[in-house]
C-alpha positions in Angstrom: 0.0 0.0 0.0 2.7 2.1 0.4 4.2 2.1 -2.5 1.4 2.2 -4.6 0.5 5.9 -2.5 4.2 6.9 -2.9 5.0 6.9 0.8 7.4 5.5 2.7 6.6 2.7 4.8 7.5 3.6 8.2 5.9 7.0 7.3 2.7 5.4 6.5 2.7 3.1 9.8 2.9 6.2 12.0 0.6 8.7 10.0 -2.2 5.5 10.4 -1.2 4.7 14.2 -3.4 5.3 17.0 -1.2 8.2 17.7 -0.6 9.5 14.3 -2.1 12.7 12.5 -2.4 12.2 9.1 -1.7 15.0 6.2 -4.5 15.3 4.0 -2.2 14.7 0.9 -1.3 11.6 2.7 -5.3 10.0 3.5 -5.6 11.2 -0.3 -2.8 9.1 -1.8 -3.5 5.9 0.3 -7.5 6.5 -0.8 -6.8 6.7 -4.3 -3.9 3.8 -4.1 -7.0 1.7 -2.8 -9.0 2.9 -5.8 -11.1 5.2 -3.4 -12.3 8.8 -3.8 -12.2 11.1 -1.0 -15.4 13.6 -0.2 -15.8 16.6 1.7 -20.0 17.5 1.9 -21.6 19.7 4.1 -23.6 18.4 6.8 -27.6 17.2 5.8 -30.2 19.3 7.6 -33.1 18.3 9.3 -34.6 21.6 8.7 -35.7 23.4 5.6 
């Protein structure tokens, strides 16, 4: 996995640890790696 994101390995293991904090560039290269698209929507209302 992350090779196909173009991350090093070790970097990988600690961006997805329990303890880790994640770039968005990196959730976004491991995402598409698995063929996955990553959204951003706005919260659905209850109200109109």
């Amino acid at each position: 996995m992350a090779k196909a994101a173009g991350i090093k390995r070790e970097s990988l293991y600690r961006a997805l640890s329990s303890r880790g904090n994640p770039r968005l560039s990196t959730l976004s290269a491991v995402t598409k790696a698995m063929g996955l698209t990553l959204t951003v929507e706005t919260p659905q209302t209850a109200h109109r």
